[in-house]
N, C-alpha and C positions, 0 to 999 in steps of 0.2 A: 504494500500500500504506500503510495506518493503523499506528500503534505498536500499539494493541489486537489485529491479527491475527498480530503477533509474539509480543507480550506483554514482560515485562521481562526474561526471560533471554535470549531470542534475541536481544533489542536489547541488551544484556551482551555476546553473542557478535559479533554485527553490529560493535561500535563495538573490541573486544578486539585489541590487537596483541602479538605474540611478542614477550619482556622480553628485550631483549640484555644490558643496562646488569648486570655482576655485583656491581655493590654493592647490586644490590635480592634481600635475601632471597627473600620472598614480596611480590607484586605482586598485578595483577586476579586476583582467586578466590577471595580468604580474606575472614574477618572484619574484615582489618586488615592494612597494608603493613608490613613491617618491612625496614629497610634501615640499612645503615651508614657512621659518618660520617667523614670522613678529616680536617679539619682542623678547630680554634678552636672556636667556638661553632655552633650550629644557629638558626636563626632562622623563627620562623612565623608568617604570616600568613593572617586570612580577607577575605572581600568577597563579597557575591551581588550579583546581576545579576536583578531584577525585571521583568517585561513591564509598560509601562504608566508606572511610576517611571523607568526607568534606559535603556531601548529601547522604538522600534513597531517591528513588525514591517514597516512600510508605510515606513520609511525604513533601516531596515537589512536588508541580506541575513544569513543564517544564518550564514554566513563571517564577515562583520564581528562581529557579537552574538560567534561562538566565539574571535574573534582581543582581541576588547575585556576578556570575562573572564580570559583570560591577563596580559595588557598591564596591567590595572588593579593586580595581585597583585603583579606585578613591580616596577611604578611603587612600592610599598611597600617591596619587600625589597630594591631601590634606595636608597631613603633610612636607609636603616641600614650601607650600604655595606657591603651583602653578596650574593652571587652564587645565586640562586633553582638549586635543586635539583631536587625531584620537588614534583607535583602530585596532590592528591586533587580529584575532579570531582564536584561530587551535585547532581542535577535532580530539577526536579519538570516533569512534561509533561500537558498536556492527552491523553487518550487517541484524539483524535479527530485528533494534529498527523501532518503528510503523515513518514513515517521519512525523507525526503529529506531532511528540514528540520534533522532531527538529525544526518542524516550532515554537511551545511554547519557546523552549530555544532562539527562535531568535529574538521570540516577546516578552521576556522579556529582552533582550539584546540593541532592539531598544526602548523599552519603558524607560528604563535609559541613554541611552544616547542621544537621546531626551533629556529626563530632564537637562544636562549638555552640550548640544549642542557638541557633540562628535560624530565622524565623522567612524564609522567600514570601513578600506578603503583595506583592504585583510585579508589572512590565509592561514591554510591547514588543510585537511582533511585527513585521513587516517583510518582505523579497530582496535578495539580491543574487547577484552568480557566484558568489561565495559565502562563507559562512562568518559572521560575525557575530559576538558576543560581549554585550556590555554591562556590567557591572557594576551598581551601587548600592552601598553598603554602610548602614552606619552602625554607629557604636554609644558607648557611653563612659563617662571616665569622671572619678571627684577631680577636683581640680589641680590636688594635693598630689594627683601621683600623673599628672599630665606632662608628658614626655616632649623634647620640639628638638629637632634641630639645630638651635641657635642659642644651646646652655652650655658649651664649650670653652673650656676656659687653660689660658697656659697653665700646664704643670698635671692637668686630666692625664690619665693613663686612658689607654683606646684599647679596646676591647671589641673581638667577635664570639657570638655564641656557639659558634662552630665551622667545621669543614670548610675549605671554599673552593672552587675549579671544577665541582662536582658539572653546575648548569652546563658548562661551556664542555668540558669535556665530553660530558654525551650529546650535546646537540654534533659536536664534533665526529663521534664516532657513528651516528645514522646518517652527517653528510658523506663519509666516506665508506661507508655500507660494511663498517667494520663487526665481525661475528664475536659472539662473548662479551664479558666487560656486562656484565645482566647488572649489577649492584651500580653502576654509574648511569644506565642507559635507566632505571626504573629510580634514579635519581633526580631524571633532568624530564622525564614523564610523569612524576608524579612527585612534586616538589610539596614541602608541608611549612608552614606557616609555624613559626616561632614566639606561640603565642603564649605559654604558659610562662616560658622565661621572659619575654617579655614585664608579663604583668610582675611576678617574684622581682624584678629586677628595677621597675619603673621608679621607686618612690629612693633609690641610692645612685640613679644616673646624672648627670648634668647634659646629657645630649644625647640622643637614640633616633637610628635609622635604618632601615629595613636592607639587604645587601642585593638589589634588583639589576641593576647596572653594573656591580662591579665593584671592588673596594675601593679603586682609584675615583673613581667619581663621588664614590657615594662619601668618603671622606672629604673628600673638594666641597660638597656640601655642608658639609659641618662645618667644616674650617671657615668657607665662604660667610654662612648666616653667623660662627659666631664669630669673625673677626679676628682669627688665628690662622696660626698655622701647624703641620704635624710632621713628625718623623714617624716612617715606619719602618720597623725592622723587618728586613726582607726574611731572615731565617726563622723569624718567628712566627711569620703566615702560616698558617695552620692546614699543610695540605694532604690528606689520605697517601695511602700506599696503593690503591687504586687510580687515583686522578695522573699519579707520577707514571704510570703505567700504561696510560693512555695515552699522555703526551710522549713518553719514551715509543709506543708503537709508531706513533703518525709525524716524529721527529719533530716537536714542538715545546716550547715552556712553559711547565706546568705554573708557572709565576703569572705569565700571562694570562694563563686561563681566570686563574684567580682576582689580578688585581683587574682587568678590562671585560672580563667575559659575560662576567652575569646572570641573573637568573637562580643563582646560590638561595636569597631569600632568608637566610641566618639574619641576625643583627650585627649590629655596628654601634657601639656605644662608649662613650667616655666617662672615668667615673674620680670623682677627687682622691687622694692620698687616704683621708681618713673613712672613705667607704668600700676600700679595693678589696678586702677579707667580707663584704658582705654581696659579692658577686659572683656569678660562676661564670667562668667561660677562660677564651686565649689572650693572652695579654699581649698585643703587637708592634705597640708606639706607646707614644707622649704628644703630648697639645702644647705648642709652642709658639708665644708671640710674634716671632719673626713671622709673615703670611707666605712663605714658599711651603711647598706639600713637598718630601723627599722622603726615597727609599737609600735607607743605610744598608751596606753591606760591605764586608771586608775593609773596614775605616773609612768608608768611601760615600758620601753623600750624590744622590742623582735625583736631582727633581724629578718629580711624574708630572709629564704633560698628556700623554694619551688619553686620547677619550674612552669613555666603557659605550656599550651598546647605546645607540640611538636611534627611535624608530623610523625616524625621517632620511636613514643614512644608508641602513642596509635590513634586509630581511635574514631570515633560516633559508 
């Protein structure tokens, strides 16, 4: 069965579940969700999901594609250290796509927000010749443990919550139709939002950022909004014996994957002198007045100017 022999209200109804959650006024059916909010601030986030730029269909199943645009939204309202809420869902579908295909993205859609108890409570549908998906998402946060970008301060120690080269190295190994390597490739298809640490972590940071782009960018950020700048130690990037592995197959640096590649999704955070035993994670730098960003290694300082992933610049 095609989406066009349904059309978009039956696949409305198709995709539709009964609203238990009684903080949501009006939910799927109206113009517009309204719902109510019990504590601190609201927080919202967007992100789509592009056919072509951000997924193939020929290496991800419909479930992973619906579990990645959950997981991406969340990895956001993570770094703010605040707890994702309800979700709005709007697609654009080719009319010719199998309805199977949509029920997958939807069942990986619910199978993540599940995990996060988040609440899908509308959208909108509409045609295209590929498949897009948009995502918005909000949350809510006291105000006390609200996370930003632009609380970086010389003398912060920098911190990630984990792994990084993982995105880059399996989008790497399905552009080059590499076999094996399953724990890197089910790394970068089915990437998981860093939320729990996150929140354990919010109210001892001075600055938190989600690692989407890259650590080279995504530190240019911090540094940028707060008016510093950083040293990272190159040997203390935190890379698996898998990522190394990868890059040693396809003769490339697993540094590179790491600091420009993207898509990791771990955090990025700095935290003062007298909170660093109340964190967990890789200790990689220092926050440093001077504004140059530089990687240290072998005595040796080298500024990072490379960009990380940009959608405007290149696709998968």
């Amino acid at each position: 069965m095609k989406i066009k022999e349904i059309g978009e209200f039956g696949l409305i109804d198709r995709i539709t579940r009964k609203q238990n959650n009684k903080e949501v006024i009006v939910g799927i059916g109206d113009d517009a969700a309204v719902f109510q909010t019990t504590i601190g601030l609201q927080v919202l986030t967007t992100d789509c999901l592009v056919e072509g730029d951000h997924f193939k269909r020929e290496w991800f199943s419909s479930e992973q594609i619906g579990m990645k645009a959950i997981e991406i939204n969340v990895s956001d309202i993570a770094a703010m250290g605040a707890k994702p809420k309800y979700v709005l869902v709007s697609m654009a579908l080719p009319i010719d796509l199998d309805v199977e295909f949509v029920d997958g993205l939807y069942k990986g859609m619910w199978k993540s927000c599940s995990k996060y108890k988040i609440e899908i409570i509308g959208g909108n549908m509409t045609h295209c010749n590929k498949i897009v998906i948009s995502i918005t998402l909000t949350g809510e946060v006291n105000k006390k443990k609200l996370s930003l970008r632009s609380g970086a301060k010389p003398g912060d120690f920098i911190f990630t919550s984990g792994h990084l080269g993982f995105g880059k190295a399996g989008l790497r190994l399905f552009q080059e139709k590499i076999k094996g390597f399953e724990k890197v490739k089910k790394a970068y298809l089915e990437p998981k939002a860093q939320l729990k640490t996150a929140l354990d972590i919010a109210q001892y940071v001075n600055s938190l950022i989600d690692i989407s782009d890259g650590l080279g960018p995504e530190i240019r950020h911090i540094c940028k909004q707060s008016g510093c700048g950083a040293i990272i130690y190159k040997d203390k990037i935190p890379i698996s014996e898998e990522v190394r592995n990868v890059a040693d197959k396809l003769g490339e640096d697993e540094y590179n994957y790491a600091l420009f590649g993207g898509e990791d999704f771990q955090l990025l955070f700095t935290v003062s002198k007298e909170n660093i035993d109340k964190v967990k994670g890789f200790l990689i730098g220092e926050i440093i007045k001077n504004k140059k960003i530089s990687l240290f290694y072998n005595g040796k300082k080298k500024e990072i100017k490379e960009k990380g992933y940009d959608h405007f610049s290149r696709g998968i």
